[in-house]
N, C-alpha and C positions, 0 to 999 in steps of 0.2 A: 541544600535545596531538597524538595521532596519529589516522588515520582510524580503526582501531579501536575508540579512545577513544570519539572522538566519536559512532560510529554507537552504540556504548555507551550513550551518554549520553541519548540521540534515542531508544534502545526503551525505555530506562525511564522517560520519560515517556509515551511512546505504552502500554506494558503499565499504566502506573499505571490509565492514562484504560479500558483494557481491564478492570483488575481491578473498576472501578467502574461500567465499563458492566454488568459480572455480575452485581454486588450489586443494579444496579437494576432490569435487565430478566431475568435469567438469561443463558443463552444460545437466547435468542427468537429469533437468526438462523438456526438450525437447519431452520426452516421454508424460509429462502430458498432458490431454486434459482440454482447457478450463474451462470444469468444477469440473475439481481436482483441479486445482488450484484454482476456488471459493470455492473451500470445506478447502484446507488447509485457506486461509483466514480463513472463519469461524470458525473451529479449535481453532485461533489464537483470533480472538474475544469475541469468545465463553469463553474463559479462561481469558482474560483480564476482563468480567463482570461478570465472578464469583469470579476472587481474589478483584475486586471493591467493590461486597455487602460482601463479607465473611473476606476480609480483611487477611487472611493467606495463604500461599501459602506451599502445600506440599512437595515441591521440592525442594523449597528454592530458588527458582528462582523469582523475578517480574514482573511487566506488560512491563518495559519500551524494554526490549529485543525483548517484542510480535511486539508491536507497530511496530519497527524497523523489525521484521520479515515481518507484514503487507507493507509496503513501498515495500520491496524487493518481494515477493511477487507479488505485484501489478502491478510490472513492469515486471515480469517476465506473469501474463498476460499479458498483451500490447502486449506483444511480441507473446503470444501466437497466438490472435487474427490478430496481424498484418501475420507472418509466418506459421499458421497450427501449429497444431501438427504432431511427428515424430514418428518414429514408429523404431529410432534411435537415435543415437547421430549424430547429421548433421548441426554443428556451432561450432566453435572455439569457445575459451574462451574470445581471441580480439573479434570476432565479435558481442559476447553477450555483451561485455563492451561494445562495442561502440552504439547499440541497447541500454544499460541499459541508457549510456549518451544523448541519440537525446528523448530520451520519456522521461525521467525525465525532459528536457529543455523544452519537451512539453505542460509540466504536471502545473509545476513550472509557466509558461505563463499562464494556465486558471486560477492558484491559483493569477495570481498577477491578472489578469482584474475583476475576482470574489472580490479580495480581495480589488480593486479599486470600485468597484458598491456596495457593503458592508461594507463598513467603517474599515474595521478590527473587524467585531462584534465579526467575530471567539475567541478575547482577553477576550471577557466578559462571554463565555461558560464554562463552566465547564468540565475538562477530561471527565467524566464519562458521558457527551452529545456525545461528538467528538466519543465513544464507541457505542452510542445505534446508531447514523447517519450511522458509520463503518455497525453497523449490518443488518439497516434499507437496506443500499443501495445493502448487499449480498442478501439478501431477494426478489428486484428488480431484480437483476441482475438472480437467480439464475430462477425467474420467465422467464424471457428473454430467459435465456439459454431453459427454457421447452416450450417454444415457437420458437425453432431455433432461434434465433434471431431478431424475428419482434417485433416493435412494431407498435403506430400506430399514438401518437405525442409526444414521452417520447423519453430520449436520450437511446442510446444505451452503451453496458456494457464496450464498452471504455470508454466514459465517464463516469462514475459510479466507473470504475477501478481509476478514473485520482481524482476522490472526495475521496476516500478511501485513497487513498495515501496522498491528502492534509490533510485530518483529522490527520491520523497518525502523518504527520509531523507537524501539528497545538499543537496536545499532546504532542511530546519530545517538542517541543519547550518553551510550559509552564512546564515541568519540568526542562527543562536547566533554565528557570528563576528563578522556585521555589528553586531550588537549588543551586542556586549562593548564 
């Protein structure tokens, strides 16, 4: 299979877990402001590199669920960025899916010309780099956000959102290998 495939196969699971998250909450993130939603990210990172060095997880739960949170997540900024935050619910659930579908195809196009200028080096990293890059680029972003969003020749926390999400989908993808 190729990386196309594969990242293929990694959103639609990540969309499936999104189509259900609509059915049960709506799109109740709408409320969040851009920088909630960098905080859940983190959250979600934050706990993927503590069950990495400590290896147990108290919940009983694993990393790969986080990952797949992170993706959804990511695009649920884009969206934020693109549309403001709400101070309601003011989007359908069709229109978040289809929002979820035009930025993931967007996403997925930087990860292939990146992944075309980089040979696929992403294949020789290890999970637990694709983790600290995750956390590296919240750190950036969340810098950005404390600067309203300027910077001064660095990309901005779209961009950053659109690496986070490749990372994430770089990880399930070497665990669907691992695992096979």
């Amino acid at each position: 299979m190729d990386t196309s495939q594969e990242y293929d196969q990694v959103i639609s699971r990540c969309r499936k877990v999104f189509v259900y998250k609509m059915k049960d909450y709506g799109p109740s993130w709408r409320i969040l402001r851009p920088q909630s939603v960098t905080d859940q990210i983190l959250i979600k990172a934050n706990r993927i590199r503590t069950l990495e060095e400590n290896g147990v997880s108290q919940v009983g739960e694993d990393i790969w669920p986080e990952f797949m949170g992170i993706i959804n997540y990511g695009i649920i900024g884009l969206i934020q960025l693109e549309r403001g935050s709400s101070t309601s619910i003011d989007m359908s659930a069709e229109e978040a899916l289809s929002l979820f579908d035009s930025l993931i195809a967007a996403t997925k196009q930087l990860m292939t010309a990146k992944n075309t200028d980089y040979g696929e080096a992403w294949r020789e990293m290890r999970i637990s780099s694709y983790t600290d890059l995750i956390l590296t680029k919240l750190q950036r972003i969340k810098h950005i956000e404390n600067h309203q969003g300027a910077t001064l020749v660095s990309e901005g926390i779209d961009a950053n959102y659109q690496d986070i999400i490749n990372y994430a989908v770089f990880a399930l993808i070497k665990h669907d290998e691992q695992s096979a």
